[in-house]
C-alpha positions in Angstrom: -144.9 -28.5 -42.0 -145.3 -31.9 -43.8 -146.6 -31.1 -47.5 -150.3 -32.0 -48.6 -149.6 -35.0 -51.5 -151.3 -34.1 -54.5 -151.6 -36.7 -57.4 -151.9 -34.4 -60.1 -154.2 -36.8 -62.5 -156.5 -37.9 -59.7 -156.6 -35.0 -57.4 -160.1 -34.3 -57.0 -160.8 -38.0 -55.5 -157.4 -36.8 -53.1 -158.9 -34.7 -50.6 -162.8 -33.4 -52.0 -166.1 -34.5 -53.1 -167.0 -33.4 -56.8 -170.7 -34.1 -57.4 -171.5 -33.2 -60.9 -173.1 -30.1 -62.1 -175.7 -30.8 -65.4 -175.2 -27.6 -66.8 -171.0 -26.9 -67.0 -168.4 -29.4 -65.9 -166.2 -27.6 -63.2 -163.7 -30.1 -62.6 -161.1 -28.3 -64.1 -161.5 -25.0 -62.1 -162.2 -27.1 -59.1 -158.9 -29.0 -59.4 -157.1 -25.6 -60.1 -159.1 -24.4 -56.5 -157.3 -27.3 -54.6 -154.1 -26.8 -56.3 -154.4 -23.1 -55.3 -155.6 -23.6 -51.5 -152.9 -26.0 -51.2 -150.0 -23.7 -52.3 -151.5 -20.8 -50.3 -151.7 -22.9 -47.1 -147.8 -23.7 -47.6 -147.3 -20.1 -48.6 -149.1 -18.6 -45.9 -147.9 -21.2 -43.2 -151.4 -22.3 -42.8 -152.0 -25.5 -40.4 -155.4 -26.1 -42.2 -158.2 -24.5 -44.5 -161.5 -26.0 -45.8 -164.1 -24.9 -48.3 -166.6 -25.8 -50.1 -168.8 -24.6 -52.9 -172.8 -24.8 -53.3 -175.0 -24.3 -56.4 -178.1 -23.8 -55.1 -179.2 -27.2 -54.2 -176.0 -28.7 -55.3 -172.5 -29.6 -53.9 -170.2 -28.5 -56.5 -167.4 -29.2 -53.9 -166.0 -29.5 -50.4 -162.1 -30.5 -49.3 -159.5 -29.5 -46.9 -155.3 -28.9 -47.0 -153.6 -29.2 -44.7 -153.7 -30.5 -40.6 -156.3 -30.0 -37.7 -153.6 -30.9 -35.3 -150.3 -30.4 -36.1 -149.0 -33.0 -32.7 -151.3 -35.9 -34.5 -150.9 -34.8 -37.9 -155.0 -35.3 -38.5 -156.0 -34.6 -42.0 -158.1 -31.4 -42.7 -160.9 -32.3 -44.8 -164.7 -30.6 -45.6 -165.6 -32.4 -42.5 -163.5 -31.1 -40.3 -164.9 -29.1 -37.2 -163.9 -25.6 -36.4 -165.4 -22.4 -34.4 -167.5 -20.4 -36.9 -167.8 -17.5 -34.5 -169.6 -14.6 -35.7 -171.4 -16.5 -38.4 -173.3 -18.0 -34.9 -175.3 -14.5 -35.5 -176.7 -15.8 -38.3 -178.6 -18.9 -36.7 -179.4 -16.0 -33.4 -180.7 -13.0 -36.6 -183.2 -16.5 -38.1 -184.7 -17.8 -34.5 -185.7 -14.3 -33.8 -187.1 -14.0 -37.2 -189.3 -17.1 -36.6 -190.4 -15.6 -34.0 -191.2 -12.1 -35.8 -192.9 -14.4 -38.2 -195.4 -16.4 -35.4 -196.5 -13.1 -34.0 -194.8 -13.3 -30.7 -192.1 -10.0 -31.4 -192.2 -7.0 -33.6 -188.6 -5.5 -35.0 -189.4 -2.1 -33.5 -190.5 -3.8 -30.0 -188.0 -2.0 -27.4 -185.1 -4.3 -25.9 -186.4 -2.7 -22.3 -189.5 -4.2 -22.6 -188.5 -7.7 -23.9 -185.8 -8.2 -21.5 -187.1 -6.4 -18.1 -183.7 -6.8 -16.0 -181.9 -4.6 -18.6 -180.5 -1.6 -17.5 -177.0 -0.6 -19.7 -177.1 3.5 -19.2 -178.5 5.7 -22.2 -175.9 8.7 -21.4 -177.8 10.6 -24.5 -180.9 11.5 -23.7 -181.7 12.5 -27.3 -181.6 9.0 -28.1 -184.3 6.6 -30.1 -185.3 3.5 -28.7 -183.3 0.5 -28.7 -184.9 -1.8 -30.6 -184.5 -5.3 -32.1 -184.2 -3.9 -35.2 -181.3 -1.6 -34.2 -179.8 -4.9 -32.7 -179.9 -7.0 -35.8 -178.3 -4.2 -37.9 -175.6 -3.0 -35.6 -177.1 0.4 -35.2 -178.2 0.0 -31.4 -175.3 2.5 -30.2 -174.6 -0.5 -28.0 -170.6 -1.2 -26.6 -169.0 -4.0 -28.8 -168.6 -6.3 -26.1 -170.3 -7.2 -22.4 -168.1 -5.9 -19.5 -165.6 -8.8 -19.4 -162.2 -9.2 -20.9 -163.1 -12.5 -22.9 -160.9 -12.1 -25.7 -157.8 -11.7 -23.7 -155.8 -14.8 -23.4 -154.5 -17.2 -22.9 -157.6 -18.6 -21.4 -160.1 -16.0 -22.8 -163.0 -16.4 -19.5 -166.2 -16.0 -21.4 -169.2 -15.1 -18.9 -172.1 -16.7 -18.1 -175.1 -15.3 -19.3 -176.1 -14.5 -15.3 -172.5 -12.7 -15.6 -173.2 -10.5 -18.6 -176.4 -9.3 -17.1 -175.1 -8.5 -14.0 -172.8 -6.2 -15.3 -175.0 -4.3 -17.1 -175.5 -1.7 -15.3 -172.0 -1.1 -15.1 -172.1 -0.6 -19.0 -173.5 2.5 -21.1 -174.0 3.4 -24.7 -171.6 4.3 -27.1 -174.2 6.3 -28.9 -177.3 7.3 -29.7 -179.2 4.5 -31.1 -179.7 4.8 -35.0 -176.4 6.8 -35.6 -174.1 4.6 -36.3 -173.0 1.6 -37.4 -171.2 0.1 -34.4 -170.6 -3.8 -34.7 -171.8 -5.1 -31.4 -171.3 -8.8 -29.8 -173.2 -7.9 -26.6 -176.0 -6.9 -29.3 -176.4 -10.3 -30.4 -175.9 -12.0 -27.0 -179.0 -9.9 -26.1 -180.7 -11.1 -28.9 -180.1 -14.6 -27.8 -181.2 -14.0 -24.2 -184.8 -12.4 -26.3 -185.0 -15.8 -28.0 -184.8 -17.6 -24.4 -187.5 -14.8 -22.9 -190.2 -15.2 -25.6 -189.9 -18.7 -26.8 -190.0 -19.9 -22.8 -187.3 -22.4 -23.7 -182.8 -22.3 -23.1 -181.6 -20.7 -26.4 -179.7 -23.4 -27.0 -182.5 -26.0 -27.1 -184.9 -23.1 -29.2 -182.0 -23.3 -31.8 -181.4 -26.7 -31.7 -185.0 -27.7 -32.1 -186.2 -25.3 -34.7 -183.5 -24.6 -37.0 -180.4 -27.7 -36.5 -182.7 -30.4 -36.6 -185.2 -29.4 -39.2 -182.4 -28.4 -41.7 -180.2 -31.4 -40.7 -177.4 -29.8 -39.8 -176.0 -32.6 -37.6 -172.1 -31.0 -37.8 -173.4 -27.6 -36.5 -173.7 -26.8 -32.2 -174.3 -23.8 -30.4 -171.4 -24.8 -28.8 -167.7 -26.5 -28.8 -167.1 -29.9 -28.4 -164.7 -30.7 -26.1 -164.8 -34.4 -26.3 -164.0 -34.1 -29.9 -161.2 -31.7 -29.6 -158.3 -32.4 -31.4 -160.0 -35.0 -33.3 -162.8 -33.9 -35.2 -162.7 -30.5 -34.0 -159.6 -28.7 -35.2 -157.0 -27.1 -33.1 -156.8 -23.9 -33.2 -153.5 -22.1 -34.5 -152.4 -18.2 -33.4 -151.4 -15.6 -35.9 -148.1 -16.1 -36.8 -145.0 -14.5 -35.0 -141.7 -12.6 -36.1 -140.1 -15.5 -36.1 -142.7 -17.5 -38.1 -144.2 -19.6 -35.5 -148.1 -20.2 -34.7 -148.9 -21.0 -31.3 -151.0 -23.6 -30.2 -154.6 -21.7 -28.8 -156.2 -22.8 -25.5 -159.8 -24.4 -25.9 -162.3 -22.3 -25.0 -166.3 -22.0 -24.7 -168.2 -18.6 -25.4 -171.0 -19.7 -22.8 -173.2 -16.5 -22.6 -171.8 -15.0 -25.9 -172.4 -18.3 -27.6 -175.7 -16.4 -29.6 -172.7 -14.0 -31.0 -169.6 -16.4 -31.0 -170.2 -19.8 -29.6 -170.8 -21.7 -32.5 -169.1 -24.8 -34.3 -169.8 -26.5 -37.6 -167.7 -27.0 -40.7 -168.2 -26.3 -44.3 -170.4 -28.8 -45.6 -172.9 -27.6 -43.2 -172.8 -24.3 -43.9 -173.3 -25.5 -47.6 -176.7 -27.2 -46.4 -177.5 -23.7 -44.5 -176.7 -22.0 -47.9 -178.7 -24.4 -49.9 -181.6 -24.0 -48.1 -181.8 -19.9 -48.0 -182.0 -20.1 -52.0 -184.4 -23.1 -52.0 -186.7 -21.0 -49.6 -186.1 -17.6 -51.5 -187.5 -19.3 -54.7 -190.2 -20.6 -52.6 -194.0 -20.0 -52.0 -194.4 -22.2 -48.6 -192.4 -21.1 -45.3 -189.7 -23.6 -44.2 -188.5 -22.3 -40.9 -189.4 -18.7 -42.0 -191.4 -17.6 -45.1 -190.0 -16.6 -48.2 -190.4 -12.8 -47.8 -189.1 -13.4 -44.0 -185.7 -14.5 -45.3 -185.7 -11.9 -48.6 -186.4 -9.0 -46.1 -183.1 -9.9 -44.0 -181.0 -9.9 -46.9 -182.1 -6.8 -47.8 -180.3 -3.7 -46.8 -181.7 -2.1 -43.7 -178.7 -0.4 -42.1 -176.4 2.2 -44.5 -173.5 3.5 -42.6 -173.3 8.0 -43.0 -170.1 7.2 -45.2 -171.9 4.7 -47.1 -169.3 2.5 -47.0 -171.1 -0.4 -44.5 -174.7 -2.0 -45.0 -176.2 -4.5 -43.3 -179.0 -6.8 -42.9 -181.2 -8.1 -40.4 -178.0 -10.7 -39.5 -176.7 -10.6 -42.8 -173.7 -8.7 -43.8 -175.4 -7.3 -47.5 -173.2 -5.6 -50.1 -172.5 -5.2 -53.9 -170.2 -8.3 -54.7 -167.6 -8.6 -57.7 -170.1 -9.3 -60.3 -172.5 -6.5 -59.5 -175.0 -8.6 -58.0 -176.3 -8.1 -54.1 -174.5 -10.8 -51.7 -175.2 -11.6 -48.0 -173.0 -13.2 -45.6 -171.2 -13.5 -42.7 -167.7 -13.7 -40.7 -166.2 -15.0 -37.9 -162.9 -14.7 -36.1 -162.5 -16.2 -32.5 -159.3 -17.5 -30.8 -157.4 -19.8 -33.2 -159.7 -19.6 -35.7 -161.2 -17.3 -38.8 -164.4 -18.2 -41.1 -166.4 -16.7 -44.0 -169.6 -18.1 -45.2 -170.5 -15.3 -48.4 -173.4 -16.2 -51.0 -174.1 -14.7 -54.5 -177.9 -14.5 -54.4 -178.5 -13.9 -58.0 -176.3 -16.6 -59.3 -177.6 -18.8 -56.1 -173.7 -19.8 -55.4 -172.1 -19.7 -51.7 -168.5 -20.3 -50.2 -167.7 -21.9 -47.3 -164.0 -20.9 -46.1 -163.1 -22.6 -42.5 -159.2 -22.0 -41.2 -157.8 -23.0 -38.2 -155.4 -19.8 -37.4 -155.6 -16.2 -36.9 -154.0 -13.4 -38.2 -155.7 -15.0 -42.0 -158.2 -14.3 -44.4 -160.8 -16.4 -45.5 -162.3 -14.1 -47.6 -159.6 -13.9 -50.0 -160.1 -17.7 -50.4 -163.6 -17.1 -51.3 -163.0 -14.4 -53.9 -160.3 -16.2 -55.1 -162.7 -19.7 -55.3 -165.4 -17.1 -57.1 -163.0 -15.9 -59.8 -162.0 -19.1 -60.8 -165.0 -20.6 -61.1 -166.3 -17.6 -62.7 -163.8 -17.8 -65.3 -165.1 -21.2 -66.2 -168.6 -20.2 -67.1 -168.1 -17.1 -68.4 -167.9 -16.7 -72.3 -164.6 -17.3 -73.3 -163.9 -14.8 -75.7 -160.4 -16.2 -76.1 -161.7 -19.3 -78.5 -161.7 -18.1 -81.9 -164.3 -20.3 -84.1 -161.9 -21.5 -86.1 -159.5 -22.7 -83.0 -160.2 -26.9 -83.2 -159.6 -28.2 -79.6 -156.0 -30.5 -79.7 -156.4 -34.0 -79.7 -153.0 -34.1 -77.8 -153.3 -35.3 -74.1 -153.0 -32.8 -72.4 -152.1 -34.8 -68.9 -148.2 -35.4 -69.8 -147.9 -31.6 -69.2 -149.7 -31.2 -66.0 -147.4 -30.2 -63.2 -145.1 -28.2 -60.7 -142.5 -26.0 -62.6 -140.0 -24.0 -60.5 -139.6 -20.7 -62.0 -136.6 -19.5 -58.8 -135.3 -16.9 -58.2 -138.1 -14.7 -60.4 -140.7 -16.4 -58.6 -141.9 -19.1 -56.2 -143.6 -21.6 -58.4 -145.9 -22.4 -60.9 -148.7 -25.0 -61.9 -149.7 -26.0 -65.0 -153.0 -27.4 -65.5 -155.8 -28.3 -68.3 -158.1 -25.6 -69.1 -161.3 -26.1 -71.8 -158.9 -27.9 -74.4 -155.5 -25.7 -73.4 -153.2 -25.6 -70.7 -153.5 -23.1 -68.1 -150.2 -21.8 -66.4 -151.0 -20.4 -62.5 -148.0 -18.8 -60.5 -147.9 -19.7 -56.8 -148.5 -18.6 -54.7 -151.4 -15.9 -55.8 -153.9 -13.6 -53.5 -156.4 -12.7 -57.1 -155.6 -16.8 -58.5 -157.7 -15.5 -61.4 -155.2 -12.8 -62.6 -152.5 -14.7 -61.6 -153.7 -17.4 -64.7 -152.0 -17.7 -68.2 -153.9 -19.9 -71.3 -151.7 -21.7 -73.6 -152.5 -23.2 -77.3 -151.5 -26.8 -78.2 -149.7 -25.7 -82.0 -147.8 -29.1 -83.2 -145.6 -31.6 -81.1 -144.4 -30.0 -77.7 -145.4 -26.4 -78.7 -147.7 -23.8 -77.6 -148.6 -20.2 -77.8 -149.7 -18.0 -75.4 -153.4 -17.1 -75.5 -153.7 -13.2 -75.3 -157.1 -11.9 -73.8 -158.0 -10.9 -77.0 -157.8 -14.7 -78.4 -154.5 -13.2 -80.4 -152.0 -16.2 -79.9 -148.6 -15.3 -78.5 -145.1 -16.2 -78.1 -144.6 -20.2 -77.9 -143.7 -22.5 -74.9 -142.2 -25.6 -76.1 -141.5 -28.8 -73.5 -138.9 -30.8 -73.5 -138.3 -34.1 -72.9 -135.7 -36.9 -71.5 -134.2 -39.9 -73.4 -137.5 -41.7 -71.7 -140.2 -39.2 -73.1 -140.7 -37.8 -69.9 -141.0 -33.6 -69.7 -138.4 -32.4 -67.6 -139.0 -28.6 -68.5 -140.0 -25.9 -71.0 -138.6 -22.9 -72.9 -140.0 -19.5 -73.1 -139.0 -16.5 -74.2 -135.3 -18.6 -74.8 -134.9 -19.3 -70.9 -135.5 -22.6 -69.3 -137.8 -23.5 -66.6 -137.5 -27.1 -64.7 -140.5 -29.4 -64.0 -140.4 -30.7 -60.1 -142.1 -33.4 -57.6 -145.1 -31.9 -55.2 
């Protein structure tokens, strides 16, 4: 795969867009972030990954690594297309909640009643209703999928939405509604077809009008474009085989699962969709939903019996690495995988977007989220009497190869020290060592407990330049990326 150039001084203007924050310069962590997704995507034999990061109304950041189509050898940027799958619920969970909020549903209205053609067998009689609420939290007892073999490839023949109703009688229930949580695609097409039934309008054209256009998300469809495969919309990669390959996937469209699966964005758009659930959360005036509307989904209204699942009305909700509640969603359809999680206390979401299966994009945003959180976090590690060096730090900034022992490491500028991170890295925050500036080419490691360490002293060639360092008396080389 042909590498992703980095120019180490000037790779934030490379491949992402850094507005800047007023309260804490990130542009440190955010250029360790791209040096990390860039190693991981070789690593991992990634064709393409794209994030970005929000601050409540703010863009912190958004880039790609990597290639939407390997044959043309397109770039992967923040504005690259891909499916977002399952995060499509999301956009389904809000139009129905518009519609709770006008008066014209009720979560605890029966999905009998609001869609009169359904007829899926109840085989337990000693089962509650099937409601819209049990829908939106995955509790419906409903099968996972609509009575087609969709996923199967390699052309994966989606239904119609004619086609998944008529099969439903041919369908029952997996359980008793409000027993278990039983994630449930046909739940959410459902839920689509509702928003079609009471609104009096397609779904598509209900979403398009009332949620796309009023938030401006121009890069987001309830659908895939075709005409802009391979172009703006990415190719989508398999998981890879035994043998290391990823197979090109076949295009598809989710037509009547498109309220589950069917949609396409990319991660600055999910970043607009982020920013505008805190600005409305903080709120007093209803923009799309009301305030309470949009807390009440991202509150937990669905725990599993082993307490180990909760959900939302939509929203995936659960207790996130800093203690604080988080809602998201993700998505994994042919060629593709998403994650689109956001801290709600610290009003901060991740975008992750990749163009393969058999990956994780949640990683990338835990691994975005430690990173970042070391940079604002106290740093216990700076001792008041530590000055920061006057030594430029930039002639140190680099790849080192640290072979056989391990695959390779960065070394970047960190709040006045250098920061070492080994590549490639699935926690990038654990995997990151401070160093102290101490006289000429010397430094000490910076222990956790701001105790400084052993030293790691550069060298240099008869033209000044570093060509490698010594720790621990063994020598590791600097090399070209």
């Amino acid at each position: 795969m042909k590498k992703f150039a980095l120019a180490l001084t000037l790779v934030a203007s490379c491949i992402a867009v850094h507005p800047q924050d007023d309260k804490t310069n990130y542009d440190e962590a955010l250029t360790l972030i791209e040096v990390w997704l860039d190693a991981q995507k070789d690593f991992e034999d990634i064709p393409g990954i794209s994030a970005s990061i929000v601050e409540d109304q703010k863009l912190l950041w958004s880039g790609g690594v990597g290639l939407a189509n390997q044959e043309t050898q397109k770039p992967f940027t923040g504005a690259t297309l891909c499916s977002i799958c399952s995060i499509s619920k999301l956009f389904t969970s809000v139009a129905i909640m518009k519609l709770y909020d006008e008066g014209k549903l009720r979560l605890d209205d029966r999905l009998s009643d609001l869609l009169p053609y359904y007829d899926l067998k109840q085989q337990f009689p000693e089962s509650g209703p099937i409601t819209i609420r049990t829908l939106l939290t995955h509790s419906s007892g409903l099968p996972r999928e609509a009575g087609y073999p969709y996923w199967t490839g390699p052309d994966f023949p989606f239904p119609t939405t004619a086609e998944i109703d008529a099969k439903l009688s041919e369908q029952e229930s997996l359980y008793p509604a409000s027993t278990y949580f039983q994630y449930s695609n046909l739940a959410l097409t459902l839920l689509g077809e509702i928003v079609a039934e009471v609104s009096g309008v397609p779904y598509e054209t209900y979403i398009q009008q009332h949620i796309l256009n009023p938030l401006q998300l121009s890069q987001t469809r309830p659908e895939m474009p075709k005409d802009l495969y391979g172009s703006d919309l990415a190719i989508g990669y398999s998981a890879i085989g035994r043998e290391g390959e990823r197979e090109k996937v076949a295009f598809f469209q989710a037509n009547g699962i498109a309220p589950a699966a069917g949609f396409s964005s990319n991660v600055t758009d999910l970043g607009k969709f982020a920013s505008w659930q805190f600005r409305l959360r903080e709120g007093k005036t209803a923009e799309i939903l009301k305030p309470a509307t949009l807390k009440y989904m991202q509150s937990v209204h669905w725990t599993n019996p082993n307490w180990k699942t909760t959900w939302g009305l939509g929203f995936r909700v659960y207790k996130g690495p800093n203690g604080t509640t988080w809602a998201g969603h993700g998505g994994s359809c042919p060629g593709y995988r998403s994650s689109f999680e956001m801290d709600l206390k610290n009003k901060r979401a991740y975008s992750v977007m990749i163009n393969s299966s058999g990956t994780n994009p949640m990683k990338y945003v835990m691994g975005m989220h430690a990173i970042l959180s070391k940079m604002s976090a106290k740093d216990d590690s700076v001792k008041p009497e530590a000055a920061i060096t006057s030594k430029d730090l930039s002639q140190y900034v680099g790849y080192y190869n640290p072979k056989p022992w391990s695959s390779e490491e960065y070394i970047g500028t960190w709040n006045g020290d250098l920061v070492m991170l080994n590549l490639p890295a699935d926690k990038p925050a654990e995997a990151m060592t401070k160093f102290r500036h101490i006289e000429g080419d010397t430094f000490r490691r910076v222990r956790d407990n701001g105790e400084l360490g052993e030293t790691l002293t550069f060298e240099r060639n008869a033209a000044g330049a570093i060509t490698r360092y010594i720790q621990h008396g063994n020598y590791t080389l600097r090399i070209n990326r």
